[in-house]
C-alpha positions in Angstrom: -24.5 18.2 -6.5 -24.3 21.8 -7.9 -23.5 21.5 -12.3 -20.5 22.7 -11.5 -19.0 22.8 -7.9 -15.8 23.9 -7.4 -12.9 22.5 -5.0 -9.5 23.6 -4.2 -8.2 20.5 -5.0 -9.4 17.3 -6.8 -8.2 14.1 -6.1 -8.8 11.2 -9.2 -8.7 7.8 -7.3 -9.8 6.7 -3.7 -7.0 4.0 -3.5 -4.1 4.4 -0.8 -2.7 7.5 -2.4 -6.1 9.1 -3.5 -7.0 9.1 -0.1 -3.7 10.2 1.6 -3.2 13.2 -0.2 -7.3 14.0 0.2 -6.1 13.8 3.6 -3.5 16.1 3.5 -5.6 18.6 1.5 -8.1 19.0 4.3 -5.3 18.9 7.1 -4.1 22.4 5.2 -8.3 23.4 5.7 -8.5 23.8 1.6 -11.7 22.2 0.3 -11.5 18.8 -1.2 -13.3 16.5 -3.8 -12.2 12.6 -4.5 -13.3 11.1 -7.4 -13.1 7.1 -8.0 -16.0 4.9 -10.0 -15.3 2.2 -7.8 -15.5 4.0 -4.5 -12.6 3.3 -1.9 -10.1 0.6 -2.3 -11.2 -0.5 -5.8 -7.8 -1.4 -6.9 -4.6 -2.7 -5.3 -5.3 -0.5 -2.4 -8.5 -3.0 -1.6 -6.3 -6.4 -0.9 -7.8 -8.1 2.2 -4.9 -8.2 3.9 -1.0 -5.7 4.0 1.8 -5.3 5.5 3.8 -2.1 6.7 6.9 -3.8 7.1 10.2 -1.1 7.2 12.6 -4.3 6.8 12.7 -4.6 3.2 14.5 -6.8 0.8 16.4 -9.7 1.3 19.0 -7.7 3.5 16.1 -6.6 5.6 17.3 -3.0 4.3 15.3 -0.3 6.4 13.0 1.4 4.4 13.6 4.7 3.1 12.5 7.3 5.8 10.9 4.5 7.4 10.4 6.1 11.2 8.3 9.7 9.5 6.2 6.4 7.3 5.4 4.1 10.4 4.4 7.8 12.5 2.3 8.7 9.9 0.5 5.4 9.4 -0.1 5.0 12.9 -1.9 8.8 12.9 -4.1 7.8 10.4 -5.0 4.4 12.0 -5.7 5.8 15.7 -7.4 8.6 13.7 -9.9 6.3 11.4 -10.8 3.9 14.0 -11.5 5.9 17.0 -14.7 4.9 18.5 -14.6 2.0 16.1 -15.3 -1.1 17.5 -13.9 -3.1 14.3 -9.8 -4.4 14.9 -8.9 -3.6 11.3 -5.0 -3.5 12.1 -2.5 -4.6 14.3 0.8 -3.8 15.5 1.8 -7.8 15.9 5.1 -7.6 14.1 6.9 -9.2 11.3 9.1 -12.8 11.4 11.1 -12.7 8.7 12.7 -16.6 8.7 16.3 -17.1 6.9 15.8 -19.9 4.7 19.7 -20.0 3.5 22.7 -19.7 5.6 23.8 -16.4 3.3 20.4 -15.0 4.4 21.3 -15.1 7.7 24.4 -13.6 7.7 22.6 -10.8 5.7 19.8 -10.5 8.2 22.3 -10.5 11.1 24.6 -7.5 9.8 21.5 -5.6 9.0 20.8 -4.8 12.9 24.1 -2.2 12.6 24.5 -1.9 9.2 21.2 0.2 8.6 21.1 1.9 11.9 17.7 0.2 13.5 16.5 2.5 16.8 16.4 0.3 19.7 13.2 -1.8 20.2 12.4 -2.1 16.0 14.2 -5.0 15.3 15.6 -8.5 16.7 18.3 -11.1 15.4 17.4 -14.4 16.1 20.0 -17.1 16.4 18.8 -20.5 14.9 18.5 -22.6 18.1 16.0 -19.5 19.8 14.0 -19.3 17.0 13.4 -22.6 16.3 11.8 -23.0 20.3 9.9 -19.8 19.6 8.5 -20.4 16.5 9.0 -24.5 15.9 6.2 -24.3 12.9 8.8 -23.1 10.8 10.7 -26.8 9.4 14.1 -25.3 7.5 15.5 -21.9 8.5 19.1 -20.7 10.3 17.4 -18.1 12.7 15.2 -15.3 11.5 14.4 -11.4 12.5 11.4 -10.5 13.8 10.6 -6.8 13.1 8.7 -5.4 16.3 7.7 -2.2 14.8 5.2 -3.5 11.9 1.7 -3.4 11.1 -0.6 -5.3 9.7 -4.2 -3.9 8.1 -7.4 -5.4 5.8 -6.6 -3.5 3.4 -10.8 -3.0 2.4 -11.8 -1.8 5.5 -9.0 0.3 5.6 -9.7 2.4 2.9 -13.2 2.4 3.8 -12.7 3.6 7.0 -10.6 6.3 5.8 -13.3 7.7 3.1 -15.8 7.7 6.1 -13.4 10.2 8.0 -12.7 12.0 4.9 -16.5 12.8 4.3 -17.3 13.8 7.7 -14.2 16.0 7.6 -16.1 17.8 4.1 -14.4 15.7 1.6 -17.0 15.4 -1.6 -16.7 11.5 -2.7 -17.9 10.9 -5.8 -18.5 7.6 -7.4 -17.7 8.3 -11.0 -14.2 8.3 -13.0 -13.6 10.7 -15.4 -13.7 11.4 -18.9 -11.9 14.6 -19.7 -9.6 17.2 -18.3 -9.8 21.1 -19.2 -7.6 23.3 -18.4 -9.3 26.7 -18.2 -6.0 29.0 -17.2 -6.8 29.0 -13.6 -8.7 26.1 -13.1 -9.0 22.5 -14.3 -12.4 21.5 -15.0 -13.3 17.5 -14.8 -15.8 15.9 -16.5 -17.1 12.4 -14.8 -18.6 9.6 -16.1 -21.9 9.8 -14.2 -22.1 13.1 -16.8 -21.3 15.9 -13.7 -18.6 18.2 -13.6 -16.1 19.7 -11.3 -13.7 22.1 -10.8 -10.7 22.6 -9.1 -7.0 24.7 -9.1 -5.2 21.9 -9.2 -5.7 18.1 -9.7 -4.0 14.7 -8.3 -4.1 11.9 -10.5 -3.7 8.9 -8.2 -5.5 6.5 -10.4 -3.0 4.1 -10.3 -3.5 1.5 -13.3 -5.7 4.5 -15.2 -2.8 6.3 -15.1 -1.2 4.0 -18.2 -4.0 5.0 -20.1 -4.8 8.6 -19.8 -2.5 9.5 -22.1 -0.9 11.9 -20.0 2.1 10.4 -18.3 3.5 8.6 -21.3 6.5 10.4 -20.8 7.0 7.7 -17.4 8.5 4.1 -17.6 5.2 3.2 -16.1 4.6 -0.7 -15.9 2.0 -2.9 -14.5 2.4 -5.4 -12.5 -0.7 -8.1 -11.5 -0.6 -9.8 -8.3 -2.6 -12.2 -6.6 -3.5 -13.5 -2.9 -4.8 -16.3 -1.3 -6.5 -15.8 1.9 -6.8 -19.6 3.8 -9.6 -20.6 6.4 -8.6 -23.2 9.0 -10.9 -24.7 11.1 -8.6 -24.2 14.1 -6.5 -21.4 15.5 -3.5 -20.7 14.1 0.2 -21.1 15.9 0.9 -17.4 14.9 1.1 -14.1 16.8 3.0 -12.5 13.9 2.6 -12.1 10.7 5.7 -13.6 8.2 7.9 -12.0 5.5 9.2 -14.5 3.4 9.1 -15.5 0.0 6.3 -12.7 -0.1 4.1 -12.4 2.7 1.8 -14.4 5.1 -0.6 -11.8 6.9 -2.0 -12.9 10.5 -3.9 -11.1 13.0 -4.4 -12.2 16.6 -8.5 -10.9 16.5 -8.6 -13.5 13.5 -6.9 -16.7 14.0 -8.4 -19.1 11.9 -7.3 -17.0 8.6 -3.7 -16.5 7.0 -3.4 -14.3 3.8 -0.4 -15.2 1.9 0.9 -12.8 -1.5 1.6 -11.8 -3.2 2.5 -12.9 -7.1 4.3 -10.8 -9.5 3.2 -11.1 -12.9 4.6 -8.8 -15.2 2.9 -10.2 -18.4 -0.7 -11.3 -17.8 -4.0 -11.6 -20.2 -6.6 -11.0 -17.6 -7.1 -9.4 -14.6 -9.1 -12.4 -12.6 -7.3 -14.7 -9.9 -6.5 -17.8 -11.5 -5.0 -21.3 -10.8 -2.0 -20.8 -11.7 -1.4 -17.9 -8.9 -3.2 -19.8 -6.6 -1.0 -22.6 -7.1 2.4 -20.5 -7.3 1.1 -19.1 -3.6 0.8 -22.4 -2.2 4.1 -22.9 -3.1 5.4 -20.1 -1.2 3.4 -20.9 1.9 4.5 -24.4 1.6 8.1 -23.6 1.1 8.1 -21.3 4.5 5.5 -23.5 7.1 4.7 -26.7 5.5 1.9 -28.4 6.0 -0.9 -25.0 6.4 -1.8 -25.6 3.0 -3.1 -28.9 3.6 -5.1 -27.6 7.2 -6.6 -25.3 5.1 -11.0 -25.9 4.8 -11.3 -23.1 2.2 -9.6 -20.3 0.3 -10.5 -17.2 -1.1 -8.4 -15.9 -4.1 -8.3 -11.8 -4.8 -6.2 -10.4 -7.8 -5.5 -6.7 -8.8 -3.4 -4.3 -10.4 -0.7 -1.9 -9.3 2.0 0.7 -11.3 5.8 0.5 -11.1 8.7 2.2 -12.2 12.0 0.5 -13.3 13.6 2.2 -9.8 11.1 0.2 -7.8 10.5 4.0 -6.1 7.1 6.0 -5.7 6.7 8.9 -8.0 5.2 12.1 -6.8 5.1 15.0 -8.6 4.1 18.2 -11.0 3.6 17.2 -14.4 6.8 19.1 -16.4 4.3 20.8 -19.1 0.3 20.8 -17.8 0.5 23.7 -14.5 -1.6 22.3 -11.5 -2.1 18.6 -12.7 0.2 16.5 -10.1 1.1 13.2 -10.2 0.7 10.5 -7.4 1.4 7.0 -7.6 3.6 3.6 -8.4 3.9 3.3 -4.9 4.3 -0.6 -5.8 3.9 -3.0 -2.6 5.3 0.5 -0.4 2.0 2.2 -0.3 0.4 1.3 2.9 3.7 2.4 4.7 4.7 5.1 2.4 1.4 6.5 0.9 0.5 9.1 3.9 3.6 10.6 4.8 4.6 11.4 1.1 1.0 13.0 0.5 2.5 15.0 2.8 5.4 15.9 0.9 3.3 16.5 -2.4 1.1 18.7 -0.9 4.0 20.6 1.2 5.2 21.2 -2.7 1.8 22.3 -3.9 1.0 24.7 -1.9 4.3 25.7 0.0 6.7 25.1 -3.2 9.0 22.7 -1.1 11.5 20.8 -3.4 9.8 17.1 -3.3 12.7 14.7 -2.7 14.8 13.2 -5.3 14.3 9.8 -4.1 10.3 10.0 -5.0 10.4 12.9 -7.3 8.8 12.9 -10.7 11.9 14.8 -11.8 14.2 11.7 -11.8 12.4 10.3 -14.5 12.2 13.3 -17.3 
């Protein structure tokens, strides 16, 4: 690498956003650079297994532009894996079990109340889901939420940096130390003692980002979670993957293992998996199929960081006094179905100056 090379664009962070918006960059043909010490997937984006699930909430709520997230998503994975031999994601569906009798009636009403398209979503009555799915010991029907993915969440984001590279995005494995603006340019100095230089910067860092210094101005707040991925020594009874109490995250190409998350500790001391969470995840697991704990030959535990605002919503945005620095992130457990259609919408705003909308904009939060 050139002392100084210079980009239209530099991305800081190869998590889920980081690589999103890299992606949208080089859709627009502008030149690119992404910039992450731990390579792709460091962070929260790297947990071994996610969900895109548009049934959110205990109401089963559709997600916020849901059908423009799911057609995104599904562009990027056709996109990363073809001529890949490697199933990294599935479109197998989400159960979604009602454990109480309110639940139910919630899950029921949500079929007209939030204006599902034909073929996304099915109501359940107790009797039919209990001969579909008899593994489940205590529920009053369920909803199983056709239109769903689920992903490994590492060779995901791998993948994705592969496809960005040979499309002529620079990956570099270093964070950075400093930001300078110049008037016209920002120019980055990284870690590994390089430098770049770009028009305009996307901080995606995601936990960095409460440290920089320059987002203080956000409600910003960190939230640790933890999964626990379980090996069984035969195949599982699943076809789906399950939404309840958190999430249980199946695919068909790998039967003997169930990933169940996630917790959601807002005060922790460490960033490690610990008893505790593995513990507090058995308990969910338990409390939604009883028994797969005890089936279970081994697990492996996986712990990370993410951002959040008090609004639960992403954040995408220009930062209100710094020209050209943008702001991308606290995407909380929405970013693998969110992340690649609102890079879209940032970068629509960079270099098109469309008004990002007020749902996600950084703009709510001044």
């Amino acid at each position: 690498m050139n002392q100084t090379d210079v980009y239209d664009v530099a991305v800081l962070g190869a998590g889920l956003a980081g690589l999103s918006v890299a992606d949208a960059v080089l859709e627009r043909g502008q030149s690119c650079a992404i910039a992450d010490p731990s390579g792709a997937g460091g962070g929260a984006s790297g947990a071994p297994m996610m969900l895109a699930n548009p049934a959110a909430g205990r109401r089963a709520k559709k997600t916020w532009r849901a059908d423009a997230c799911l057609d995104h998503l599904a562009n990027v994975l056709n996109k990363i894996t073809e001529n890949k031999r490697s199933r990294i994601f599935e479109q197998n569906g989400v159960l979604r079990p009602a454990l109480t009798e309110k639940i139910a009636r919630d899950f029921e009403r949500s079929l007209d109340k939030y204006e599902w398209a034909d073929g996304w979503i099915e109501w359940i009555p107790q009797k039919e889901f209990k001969k579909r799915y008899p593994f489940f010991d205590e529920h009053f029907g369920g909803l199983h939420i056709k239109k769903a993915f689920t992903v490994r969440g590492e060779d995901f984001t791998k993948f994705f940096l592969d496809d960005l590279k040979n499309r002529g995005c620079h990956a570099i494995s270093s964070g950075y130390t400093e930001l300078n603006d110049t008037g016209d340019r920002w120019n980055i100095h990284l870690e590994n003692g390089s430098q770049i230089s770009a028009t305009h910067v996307i901080d995606a860092t995601g936990f960095h980002q409460l440290r920089s210094g320059k987002w203080n101005f956000l409600p910003l707040h960190p939230v640790k979670g933890q999964t626990a991925t379980f090996h069984f020594d035969e195949p599982l009874p699943l076809h789906h993957s399950v939404s309840s109490l958190g999430y249980m995250a199946f695919m068909n190409s790998s039967p003997y293992t169930l990933t169940t998350g996630s917790t959601y500790e807002h005060n922790f001391d460490h960033l490690q998996p610990d008893d505790e969470g593995l513990s507090y995840l058995k308990g969910k697991l338990n409390r939604t199929l009883s028994g797969f704990t005890d089936r279970a030959i081994s697990v492996d535990q996986w712990a990370s960081v993410r951002v959040t605002v008090p609004d639960k919503k992403p954040v995408i945005g220009a930062h209100p006094h710094k020209p050209r620095l943008w702001f991308f992130g606290a995407l909380g457990s929405k970013g693998l179905l969110m992340s690649r259609y609102l890079a879209d919408m940032l970068i629509r705003s960079l270099f098109d100056s469309e008004i990002i909308a007020d749902t996600v904009s950084i703009q709510r939060l001044f």
